[in-house]
C-alpha positions as CSV (number, residue, x, y, z in Angstrom):
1,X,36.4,-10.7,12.2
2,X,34.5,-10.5,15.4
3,X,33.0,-6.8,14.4
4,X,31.3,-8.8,11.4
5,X,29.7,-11.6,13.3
6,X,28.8,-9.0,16.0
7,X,26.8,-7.3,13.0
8,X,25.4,-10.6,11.8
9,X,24.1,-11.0,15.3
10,X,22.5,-7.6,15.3
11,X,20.7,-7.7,12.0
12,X,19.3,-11.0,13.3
13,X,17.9,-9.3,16.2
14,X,16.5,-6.7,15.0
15,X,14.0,-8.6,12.6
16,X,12.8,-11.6,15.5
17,X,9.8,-9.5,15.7
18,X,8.5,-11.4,12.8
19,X,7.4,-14.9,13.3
20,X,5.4,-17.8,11.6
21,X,2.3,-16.7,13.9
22,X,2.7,-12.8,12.6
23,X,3.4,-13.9,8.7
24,X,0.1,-16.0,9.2
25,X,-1.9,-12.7,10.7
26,X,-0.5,-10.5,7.9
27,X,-1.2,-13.2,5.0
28,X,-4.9,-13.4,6.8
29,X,-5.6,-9.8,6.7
30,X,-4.1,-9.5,2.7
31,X,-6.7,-12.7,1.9
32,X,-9.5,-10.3,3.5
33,X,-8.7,-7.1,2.1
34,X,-8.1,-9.7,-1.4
35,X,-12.0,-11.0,-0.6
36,X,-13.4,-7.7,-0.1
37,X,-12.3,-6.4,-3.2
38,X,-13.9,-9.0,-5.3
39,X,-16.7,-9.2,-3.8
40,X,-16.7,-5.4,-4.4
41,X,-15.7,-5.9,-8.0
42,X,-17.9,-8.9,-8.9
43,X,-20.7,-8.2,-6.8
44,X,-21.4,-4.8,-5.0
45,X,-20.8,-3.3,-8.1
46,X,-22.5,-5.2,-11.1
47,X,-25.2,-5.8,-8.8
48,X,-25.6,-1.8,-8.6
49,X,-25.0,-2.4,-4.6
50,X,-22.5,0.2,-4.5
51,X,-21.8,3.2,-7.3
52,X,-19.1,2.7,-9.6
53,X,-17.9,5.7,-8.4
54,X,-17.7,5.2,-4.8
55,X,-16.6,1.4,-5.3
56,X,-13.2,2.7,-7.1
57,X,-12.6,5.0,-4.1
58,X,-13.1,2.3,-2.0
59,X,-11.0,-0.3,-3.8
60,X,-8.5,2.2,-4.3
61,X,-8.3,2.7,-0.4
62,X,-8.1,-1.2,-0.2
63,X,-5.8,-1.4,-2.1
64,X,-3.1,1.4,-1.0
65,X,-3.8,-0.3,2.7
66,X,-2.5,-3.8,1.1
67,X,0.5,-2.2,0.1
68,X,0.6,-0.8,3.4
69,X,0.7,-4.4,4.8
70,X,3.4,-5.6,2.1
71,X,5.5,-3.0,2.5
72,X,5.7,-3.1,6.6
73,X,6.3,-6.6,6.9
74,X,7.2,-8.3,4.2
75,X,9.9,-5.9,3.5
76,X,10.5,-5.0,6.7
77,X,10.0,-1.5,7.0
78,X,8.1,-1.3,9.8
79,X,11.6,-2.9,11.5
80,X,13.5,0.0,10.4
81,X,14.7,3.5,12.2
82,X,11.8,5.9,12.0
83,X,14.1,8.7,10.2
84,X,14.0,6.4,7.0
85,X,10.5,5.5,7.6
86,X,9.4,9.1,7.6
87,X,11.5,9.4,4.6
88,X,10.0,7.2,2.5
89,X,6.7,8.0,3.7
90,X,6.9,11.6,2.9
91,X,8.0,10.2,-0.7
92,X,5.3,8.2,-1.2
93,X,2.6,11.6,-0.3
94,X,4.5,13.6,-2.8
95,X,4.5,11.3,-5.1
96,X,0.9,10.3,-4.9
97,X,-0.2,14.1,-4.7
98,X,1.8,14.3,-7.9
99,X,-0.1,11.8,-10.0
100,X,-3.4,13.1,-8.8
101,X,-2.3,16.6,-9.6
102,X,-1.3,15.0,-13.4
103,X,-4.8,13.3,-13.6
104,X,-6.8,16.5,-12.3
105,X,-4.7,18.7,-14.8
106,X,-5.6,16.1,-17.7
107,X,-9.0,16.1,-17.5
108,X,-8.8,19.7,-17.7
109,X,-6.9,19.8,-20.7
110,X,-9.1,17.3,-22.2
111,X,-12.5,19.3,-21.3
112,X,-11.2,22.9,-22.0
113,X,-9.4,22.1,-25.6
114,X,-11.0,22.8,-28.6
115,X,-11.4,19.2,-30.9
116,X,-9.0,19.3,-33.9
């Protein structure tokens, strides 16, 4: 019985990196990274500010770096041993050069077949 509340303990510990004051900066820099992207999505881009093409890149890269941020803290990744983060980070590279590999192969398929 004292084993488990020795563990209870532990898990506590591990995650006081993660107060009010740091869930404020991380919900700060999500809004942000939320404003940019509208303004690139209602404004840079209909107002031929920025390419279509560049302003997908860009929200794209926006995007991937709010996940980042949700990931990290709010489920506490970034509090866990770097063998699993390495892990799933490796994953999520595979798994992303994957679905660029699908879309690169589709618009090949679509350019080089003949129209039935």
């Amino acid at each position: 019985m004292s084993e488990h509340s020795h563990t209870d303990e532990h898990a506590h510990g591990e995650h006081a990196g993660l107060s009010k004051k740091k869930i404020w900066e991380v919900f700060g820099i999500l809004l942000l990274i939320t404003v940019i992207e509208f303004i690139i999505a209602l404004w840079a881009i209909p107002g031929k500010h920025m390419s279509q093409h560049i302003g997908n890149y860009v929200y794209i890269a926006l995007t991937l770096l709010k996940a980042f941020y949700i990931v990290a803290y709010f489920m506490h990744l970034k509090f866990e041993k770097v063998g699993l983060q390495v892990v799933l980070s490796v994953s999520f590279i595979f798994i992303f050069y994957f679905i660029v590999l699908m879309l690169i192969e589709g618009g090949y398929l679509h350019l080089h077949m003949p129209l039935v």
